[in-house]
PLY file of the C-alpha trace (Angstrom):
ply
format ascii 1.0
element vertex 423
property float x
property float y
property float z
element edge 422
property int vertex1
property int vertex2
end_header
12.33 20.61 -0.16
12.31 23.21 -2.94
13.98 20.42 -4.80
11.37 18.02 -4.26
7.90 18.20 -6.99
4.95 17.81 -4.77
2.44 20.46 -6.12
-0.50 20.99 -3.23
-3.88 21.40 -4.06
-6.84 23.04 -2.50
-9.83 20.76 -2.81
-12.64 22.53 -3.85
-15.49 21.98 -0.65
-17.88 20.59 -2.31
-16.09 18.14 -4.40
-16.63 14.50 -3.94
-20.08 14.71 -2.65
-21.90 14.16 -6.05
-21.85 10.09 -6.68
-22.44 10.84 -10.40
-18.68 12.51 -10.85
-16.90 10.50 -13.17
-14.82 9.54 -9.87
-15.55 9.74 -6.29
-13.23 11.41 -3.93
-12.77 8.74 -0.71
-10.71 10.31 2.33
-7.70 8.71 0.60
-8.09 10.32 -2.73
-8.48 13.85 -1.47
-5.33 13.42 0.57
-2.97 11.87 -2.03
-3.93 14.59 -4.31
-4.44 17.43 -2.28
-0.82 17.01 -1.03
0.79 16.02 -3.83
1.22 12.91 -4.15
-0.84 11.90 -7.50
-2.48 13.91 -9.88
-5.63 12.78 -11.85
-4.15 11.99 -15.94
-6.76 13.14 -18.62
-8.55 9.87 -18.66
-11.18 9.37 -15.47
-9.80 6.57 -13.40
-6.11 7.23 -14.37
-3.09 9.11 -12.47
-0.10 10.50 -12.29
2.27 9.11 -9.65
4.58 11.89 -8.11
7.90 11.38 -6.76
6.76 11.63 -3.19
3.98 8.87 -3.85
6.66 6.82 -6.21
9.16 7.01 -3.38
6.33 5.35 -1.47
5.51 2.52 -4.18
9.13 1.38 -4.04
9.73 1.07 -0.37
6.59 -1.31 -0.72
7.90 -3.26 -3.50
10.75 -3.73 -2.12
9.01 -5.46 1.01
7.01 -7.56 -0.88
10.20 -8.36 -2.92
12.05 -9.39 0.30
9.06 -11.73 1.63
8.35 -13.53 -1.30
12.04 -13.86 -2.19
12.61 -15.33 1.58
10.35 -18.12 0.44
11.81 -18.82 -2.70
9.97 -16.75 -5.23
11.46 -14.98 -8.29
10.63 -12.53 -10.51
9.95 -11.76 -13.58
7.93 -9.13 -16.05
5.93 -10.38 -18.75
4.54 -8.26 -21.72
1.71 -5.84 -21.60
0.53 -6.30 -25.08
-0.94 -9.96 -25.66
-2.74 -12.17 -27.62
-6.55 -12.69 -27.68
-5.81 -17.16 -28.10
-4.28 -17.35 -25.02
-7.44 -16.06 -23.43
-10.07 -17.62 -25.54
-8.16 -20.89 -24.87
-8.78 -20.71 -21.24
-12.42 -19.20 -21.57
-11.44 -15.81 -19.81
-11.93 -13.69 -23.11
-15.18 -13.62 -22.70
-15.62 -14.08 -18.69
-13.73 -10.94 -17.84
-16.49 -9.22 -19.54
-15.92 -5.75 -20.97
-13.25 -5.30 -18.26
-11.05 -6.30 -20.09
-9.22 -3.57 -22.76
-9.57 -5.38 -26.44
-8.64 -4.01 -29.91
-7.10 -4.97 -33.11
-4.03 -4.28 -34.46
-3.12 -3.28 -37.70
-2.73 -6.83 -38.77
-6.80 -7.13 -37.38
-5.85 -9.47 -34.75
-7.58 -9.69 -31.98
-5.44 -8.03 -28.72
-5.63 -6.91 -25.00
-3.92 -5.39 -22.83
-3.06 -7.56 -19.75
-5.15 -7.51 -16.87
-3.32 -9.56 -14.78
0.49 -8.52 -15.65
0.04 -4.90 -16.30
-2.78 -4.15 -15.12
-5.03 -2.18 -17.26
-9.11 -2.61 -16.45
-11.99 -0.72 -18.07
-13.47 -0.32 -15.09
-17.21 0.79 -15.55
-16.95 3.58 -12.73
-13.50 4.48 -12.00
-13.64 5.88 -7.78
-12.12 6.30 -5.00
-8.72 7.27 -6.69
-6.12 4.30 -6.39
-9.00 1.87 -4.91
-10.41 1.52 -7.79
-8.97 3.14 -11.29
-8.62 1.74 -14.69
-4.80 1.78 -14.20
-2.88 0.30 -11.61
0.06 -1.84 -10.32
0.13 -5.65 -8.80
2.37 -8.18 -7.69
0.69 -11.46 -9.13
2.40 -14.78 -7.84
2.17 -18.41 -9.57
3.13 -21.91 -7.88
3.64 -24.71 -9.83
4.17 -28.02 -7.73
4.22 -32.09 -8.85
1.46 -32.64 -6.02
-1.10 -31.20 -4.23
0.52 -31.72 -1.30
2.89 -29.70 -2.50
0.92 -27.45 -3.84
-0.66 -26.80 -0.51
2.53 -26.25 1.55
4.02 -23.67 -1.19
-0.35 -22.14 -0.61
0.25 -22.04 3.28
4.10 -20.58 2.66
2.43 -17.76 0.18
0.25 -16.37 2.66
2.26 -16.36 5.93
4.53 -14.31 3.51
1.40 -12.04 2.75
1.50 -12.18 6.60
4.69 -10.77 7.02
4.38 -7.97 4.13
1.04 -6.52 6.58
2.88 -6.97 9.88
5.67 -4.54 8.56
3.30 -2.30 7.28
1.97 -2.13 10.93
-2.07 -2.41 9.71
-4.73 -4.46 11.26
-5.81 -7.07 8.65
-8.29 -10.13 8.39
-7.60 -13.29 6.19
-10.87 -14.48 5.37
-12.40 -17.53 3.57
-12.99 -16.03 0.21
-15.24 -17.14 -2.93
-13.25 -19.04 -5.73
-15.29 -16.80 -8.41
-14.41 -16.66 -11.91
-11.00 -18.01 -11.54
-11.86 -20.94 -10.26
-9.79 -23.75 -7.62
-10.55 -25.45 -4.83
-9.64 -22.65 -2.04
-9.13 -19.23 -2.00
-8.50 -16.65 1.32
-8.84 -12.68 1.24
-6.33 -10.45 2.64
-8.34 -7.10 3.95
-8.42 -3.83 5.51
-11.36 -3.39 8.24
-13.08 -0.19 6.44
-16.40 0.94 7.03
-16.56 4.38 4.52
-15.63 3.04 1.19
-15.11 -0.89 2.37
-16.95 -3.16 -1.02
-16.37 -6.37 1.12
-18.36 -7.74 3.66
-16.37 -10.02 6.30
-17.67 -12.12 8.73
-15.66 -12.70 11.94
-16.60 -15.71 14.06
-16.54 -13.95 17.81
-15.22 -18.02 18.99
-12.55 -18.87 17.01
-11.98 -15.59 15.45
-11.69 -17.52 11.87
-13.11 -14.93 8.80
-15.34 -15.31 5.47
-16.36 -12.63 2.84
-20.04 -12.72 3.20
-20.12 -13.53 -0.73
-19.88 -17.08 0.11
-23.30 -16.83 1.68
-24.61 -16.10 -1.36
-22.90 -18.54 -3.86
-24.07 -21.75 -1.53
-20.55 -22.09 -0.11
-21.16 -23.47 3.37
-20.08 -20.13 5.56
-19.61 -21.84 9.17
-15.94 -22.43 10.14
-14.84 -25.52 10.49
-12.75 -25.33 13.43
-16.31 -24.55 15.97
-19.46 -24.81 16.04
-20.65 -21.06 16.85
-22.90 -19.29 14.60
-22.39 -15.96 16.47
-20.47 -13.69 14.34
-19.46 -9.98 13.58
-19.62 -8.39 10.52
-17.99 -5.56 8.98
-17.26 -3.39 5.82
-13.22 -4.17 4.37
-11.30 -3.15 1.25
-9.90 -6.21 -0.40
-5.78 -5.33 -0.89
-4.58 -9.23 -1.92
-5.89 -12.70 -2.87
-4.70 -16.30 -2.91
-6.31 -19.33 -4.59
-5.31 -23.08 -5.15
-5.94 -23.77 -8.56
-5.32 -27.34 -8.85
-5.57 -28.41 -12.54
-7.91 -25.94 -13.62
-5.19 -23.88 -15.58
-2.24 -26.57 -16.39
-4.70 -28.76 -17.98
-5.72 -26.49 -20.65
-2.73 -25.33 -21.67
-0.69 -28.67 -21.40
1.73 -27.60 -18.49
2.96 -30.57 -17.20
6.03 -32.14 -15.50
7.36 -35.63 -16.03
7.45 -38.28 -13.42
9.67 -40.83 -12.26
7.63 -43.13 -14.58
8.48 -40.88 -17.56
4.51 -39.92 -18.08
3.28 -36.27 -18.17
1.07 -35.02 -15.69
-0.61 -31.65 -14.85
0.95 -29.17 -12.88
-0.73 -28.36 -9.30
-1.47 -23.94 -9.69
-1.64 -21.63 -6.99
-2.77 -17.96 -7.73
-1.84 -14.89 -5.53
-1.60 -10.99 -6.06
-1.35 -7.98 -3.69
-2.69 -4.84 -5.01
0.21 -2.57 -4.87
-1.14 1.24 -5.58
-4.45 -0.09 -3.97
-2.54 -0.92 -0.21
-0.54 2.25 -0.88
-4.12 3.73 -1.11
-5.96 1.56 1.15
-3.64 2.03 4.22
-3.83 5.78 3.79
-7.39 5.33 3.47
-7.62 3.54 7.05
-4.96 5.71 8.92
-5.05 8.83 7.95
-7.41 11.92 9.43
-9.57 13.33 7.12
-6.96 16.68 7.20
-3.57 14.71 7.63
-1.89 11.28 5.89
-0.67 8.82 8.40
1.42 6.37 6.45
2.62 3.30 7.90
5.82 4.28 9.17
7.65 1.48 6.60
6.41 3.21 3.38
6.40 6.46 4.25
7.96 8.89 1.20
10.62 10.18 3.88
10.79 9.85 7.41
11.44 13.16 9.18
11.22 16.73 7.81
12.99 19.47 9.27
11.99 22.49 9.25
14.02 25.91 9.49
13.32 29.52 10.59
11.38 32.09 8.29
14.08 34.09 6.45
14.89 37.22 8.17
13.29 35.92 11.68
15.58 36.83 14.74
15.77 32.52 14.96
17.20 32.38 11.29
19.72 34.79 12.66
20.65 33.20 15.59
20.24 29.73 14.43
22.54 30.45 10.71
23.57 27.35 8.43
22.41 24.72 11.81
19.11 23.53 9.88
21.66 22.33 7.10
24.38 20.67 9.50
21.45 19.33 11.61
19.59 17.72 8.49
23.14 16.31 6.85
23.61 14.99 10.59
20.59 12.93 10.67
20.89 11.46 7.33
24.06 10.12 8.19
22.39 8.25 10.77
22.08 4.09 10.50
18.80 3.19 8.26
18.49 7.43 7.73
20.09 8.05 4.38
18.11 9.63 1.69
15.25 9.95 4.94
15.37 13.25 5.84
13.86 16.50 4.02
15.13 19.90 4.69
12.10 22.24 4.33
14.15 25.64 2.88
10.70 27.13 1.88
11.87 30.47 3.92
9.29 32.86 2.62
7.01 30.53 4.78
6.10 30.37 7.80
7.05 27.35 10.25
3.18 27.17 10.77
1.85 26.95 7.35
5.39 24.77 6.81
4.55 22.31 10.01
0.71 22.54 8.26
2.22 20.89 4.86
4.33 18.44 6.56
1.27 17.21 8.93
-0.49 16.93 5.78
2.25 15.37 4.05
2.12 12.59 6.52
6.07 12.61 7.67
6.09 10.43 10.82
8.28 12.83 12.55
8.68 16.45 12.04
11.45 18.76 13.71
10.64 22.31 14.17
13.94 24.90 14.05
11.87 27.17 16.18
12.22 29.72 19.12
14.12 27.76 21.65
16.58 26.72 18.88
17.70 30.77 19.41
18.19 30.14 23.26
21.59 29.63 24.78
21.13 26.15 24.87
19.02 25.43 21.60
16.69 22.96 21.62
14.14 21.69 18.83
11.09 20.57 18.78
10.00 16.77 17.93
6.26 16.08 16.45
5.24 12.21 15.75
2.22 11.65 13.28
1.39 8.74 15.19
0.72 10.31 18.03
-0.03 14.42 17.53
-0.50 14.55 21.38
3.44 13.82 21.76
5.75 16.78 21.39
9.25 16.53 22.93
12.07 19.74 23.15
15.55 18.23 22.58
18.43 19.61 22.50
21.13 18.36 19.42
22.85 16.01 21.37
19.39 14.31 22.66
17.65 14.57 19.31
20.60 12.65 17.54
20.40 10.32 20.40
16.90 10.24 19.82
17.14 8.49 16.08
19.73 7.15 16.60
17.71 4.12 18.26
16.00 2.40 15.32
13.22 1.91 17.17
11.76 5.08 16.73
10.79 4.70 13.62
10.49 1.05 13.08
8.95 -0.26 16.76
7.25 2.78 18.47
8.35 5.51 20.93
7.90 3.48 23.93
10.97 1.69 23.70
13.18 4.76 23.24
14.92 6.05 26.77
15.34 9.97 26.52
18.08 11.98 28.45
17.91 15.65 29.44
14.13 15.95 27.81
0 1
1 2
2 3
3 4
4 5
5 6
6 7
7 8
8 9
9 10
10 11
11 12
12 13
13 14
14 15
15 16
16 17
17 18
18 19
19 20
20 21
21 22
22 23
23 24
24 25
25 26
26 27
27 28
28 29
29 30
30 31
31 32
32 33
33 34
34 35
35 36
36 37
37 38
38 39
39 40
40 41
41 42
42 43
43 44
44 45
45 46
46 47
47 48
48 49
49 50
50 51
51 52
52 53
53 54
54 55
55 56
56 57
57 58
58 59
59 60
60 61
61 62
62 63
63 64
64 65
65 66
66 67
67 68
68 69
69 70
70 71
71 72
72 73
73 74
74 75
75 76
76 77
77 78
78 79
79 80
80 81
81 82
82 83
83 84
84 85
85 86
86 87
87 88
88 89
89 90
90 91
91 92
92 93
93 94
94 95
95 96
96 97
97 98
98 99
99 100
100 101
101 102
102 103
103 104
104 105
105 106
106 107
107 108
108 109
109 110
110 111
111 112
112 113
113 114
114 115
115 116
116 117
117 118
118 119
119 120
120 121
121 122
122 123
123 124
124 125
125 126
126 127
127 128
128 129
129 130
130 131
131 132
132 133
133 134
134 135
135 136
136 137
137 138
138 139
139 140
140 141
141 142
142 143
143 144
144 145
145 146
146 147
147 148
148 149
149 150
150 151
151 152
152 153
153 154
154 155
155 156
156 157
157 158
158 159
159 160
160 161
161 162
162 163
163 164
164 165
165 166
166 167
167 168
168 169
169 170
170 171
171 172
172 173
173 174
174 175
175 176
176 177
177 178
178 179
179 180
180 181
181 182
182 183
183 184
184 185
185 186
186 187
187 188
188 189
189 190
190 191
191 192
192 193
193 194
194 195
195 196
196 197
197 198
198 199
199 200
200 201
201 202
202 203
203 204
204 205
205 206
206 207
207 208
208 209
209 210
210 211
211 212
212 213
213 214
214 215
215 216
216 217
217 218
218 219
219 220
220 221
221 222
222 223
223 224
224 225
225 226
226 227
227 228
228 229
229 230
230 231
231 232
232 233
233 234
234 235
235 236
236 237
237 238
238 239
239 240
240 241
241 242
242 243
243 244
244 245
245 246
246 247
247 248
248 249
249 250
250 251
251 252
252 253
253 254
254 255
255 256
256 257
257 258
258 259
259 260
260 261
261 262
262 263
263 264
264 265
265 266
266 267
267 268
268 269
269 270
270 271
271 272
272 273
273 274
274 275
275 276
276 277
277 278
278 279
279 280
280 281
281 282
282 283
283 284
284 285
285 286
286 287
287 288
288 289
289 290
290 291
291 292
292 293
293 294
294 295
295 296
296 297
297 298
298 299
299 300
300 301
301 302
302 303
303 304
304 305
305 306
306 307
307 308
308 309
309 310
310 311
311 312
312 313
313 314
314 315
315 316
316 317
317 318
318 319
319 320
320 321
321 322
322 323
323 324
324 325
325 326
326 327
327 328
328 329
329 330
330 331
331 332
332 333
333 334
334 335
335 336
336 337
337 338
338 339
339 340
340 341
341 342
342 343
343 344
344 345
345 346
346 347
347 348
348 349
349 350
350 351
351 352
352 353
353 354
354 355
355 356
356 357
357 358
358 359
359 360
360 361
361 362
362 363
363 364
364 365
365 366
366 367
367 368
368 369
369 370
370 371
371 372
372 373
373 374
374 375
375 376
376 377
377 378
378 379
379 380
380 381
381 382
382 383
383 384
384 385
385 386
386 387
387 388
388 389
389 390
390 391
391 392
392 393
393 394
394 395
395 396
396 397
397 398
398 399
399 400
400 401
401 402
402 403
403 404
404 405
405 406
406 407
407 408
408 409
409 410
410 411
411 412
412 413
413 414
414 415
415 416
416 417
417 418
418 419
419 420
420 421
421 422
């Protein structure tokens, strides 16, 4: 732990009440910064990523890298720096407005930085921390198919694996009918959180069929009644947008002349489908939904580490009794299946276990075991603390606790399924 960089700040009180600060502190904000896991750059709407929070953003890319692999995707990174033709040509230059970062070179020509590969966006009013910053990181997605029946199937195949990336994450979603907007298409479908504090989306849930729209389409003369019933009774609710999908068509291929050739030997237009998830903003937007307004709860898949141990206070009749156990303990768990590089050894000794247990509530670990008072008895035991449930604290002794995660299920399927022995 003393190896680990995760500086924790004391919010001021008041800050984040006054809607005029160059950003707005949401409930997610104040936690990722107050325990360390980003730290506002110099620029409003910019941050730094610490290691606990980049620890985080890699265990999600690597799920989204895993579902859209499993249905045939690959990947590549295009540049940050690009030219101002390619956008004029397909009449974005001027519809992303002054989103959009432009300059000149030293040559005077005409530049941006990519808001769609690297993700840099002048946002008017930076808030909300990782929601909505100038700065951020996406996964964007493009189909190309020789039909549009094709084009459809590799659509349907895009989102189920959008499906899958939320499932794992264990968070309550709706895919709603979304607007087409500036990008244009013939369909497009919304991937959200349910959010009513700092939710921009309105969704609309039919209370029949259960089928969703983003209210927007009430307001751009898209017809907003589902087409699988006929009910016009429906819920609606504030949501965070964290990905998008839309079928293109020709819209894009056209302009710039990408084409396959047929059996014939003629060119024709490729059939487009567009798709992104908003990496730092689920990161963000699932801590947002979760978490207490004191504590992160991260989804137990992307959490920076998955159990923190802590040991006695330096010079406390425990750290006597219990000597180098919080070390062998720790190196035991992390030889566990699916626990290497999981577990973190809190050796901040000067501390207390209670301000330590306070930091690693805050910090959001899913499970937390305390080297405490009955680890000095003749028969130690520990005890076990779950974020996801704070009412839930078991007293193990070494032999259960190892036990105990040793069943994957613990951490990946819930506590239910886990039988204890001697507890």
């Amino acid at each position: 732990m003393t190896g680990i960089f995760q500086p924790f700040v004391v919010t001021p009180h008041n800050q984040g009440k006054n809607e005029d600060a160059e950003y707005v502190l949401s409930r997610s904000q104040k936690l990722l910064i107050s325990s360390g896991m980003i730290s506002p750059a110099s620029s409003a709407g910019t941050f730094h990523l610490l290691p606990m929070l980049t620890r985080s953003l890699e265990k999600l890319t690597k799920i989204i890298d895993q579902e859209l692999k499993a249905v045939g995707c690959q990947k590549l990174t295009m540049p940050a720096l690009q030219d101002a033709s390619i956008w004029k040509s397909s009449g974005r230059w001027k519809g992303m407005g002054s989103e959009m970062l432009k300059f000149k070179d030293r040559l005077d020509r005409e530049c941006c930085l990519g808001p769609t590969t690297s993700k840099f966006r002048d946002e008017g009013k930076p808030k909300h921390g990782l929601l909505r910053a100038r700065e951020f990181m996406m996964n964007d997605l493009y189909t190309f198919d020789n039909s549009e029946a094709a084009a459809r199937e590799s659509y349907v195949a895009i989102c189920l694996a959008y499906d899958k990336i939320l499932r794992r994450l264990e968070l309550s979603y709706v895919k709603a009918k979304g607007s087409v907007g500036s990008m244009g298409g013939s369909e497009s479908h919304e991937f959200l959180l349910p959010c009513d504090t700092v939710g921009e989306d309105t969704v609309l849930v039919c209370q029949s069929c259960h089928a969703a729209i983003n209210a927007e389409l009430q307001s751009d003369g898209t017809e907003p009644s589902c087409q699988e019933c006929s009910s016009k009774n429906s819920t609606s609710g504030r949501a965070i947008e964290i990905a998008h999908a839309f079928l293109l068509d020709k819209k894009y291929s056209a302009q710039f002349s990408a084409e396959f050739t047929s059996p014939d030997g003629k060119p024709h237009p490729l059939q487009m489908g567009c798709f992104g998830i908003g990496v730092t903003r689920l990161i963000s937007a699932a801590v947002e939904v979760l978490s207490s307004s004191e504590e992160i709860r991260w989804p137990r898949a992307i959490a920076p580490y998955l159990v923190c141990v802590i040991s006695p206070k330096a010079g406390s009749k425990e750290a006597l009794a219990v000597g180098p156990l919080p070390e062998i303990l720790s190196q035991q768990l992390s030889e566990l299946p699916h626990m290497d590089d999981e577990i973190v050894l809190d050796d901040r000794q000067d501390l207390t276990i209670g301000k330590r247990l306070m930091d690693a509530k805050k910090s959001g670990y899913p499970a937390i075991v305390v080297i405490g008072k009955t680890a000095a008895e003749d028969v130690p035991k520990f005890e076990v603390r779950f974020r996801h449930d704070p009412n839930l604290v078991l007293s193990l002794t070494s032999s259960d606790l190892l036990d105990f995660f040793r069943a994957q299920e613990v951490l990946l399927s819930g506590i239910g399924t886990v039988a204890l022995r001697g507890s």
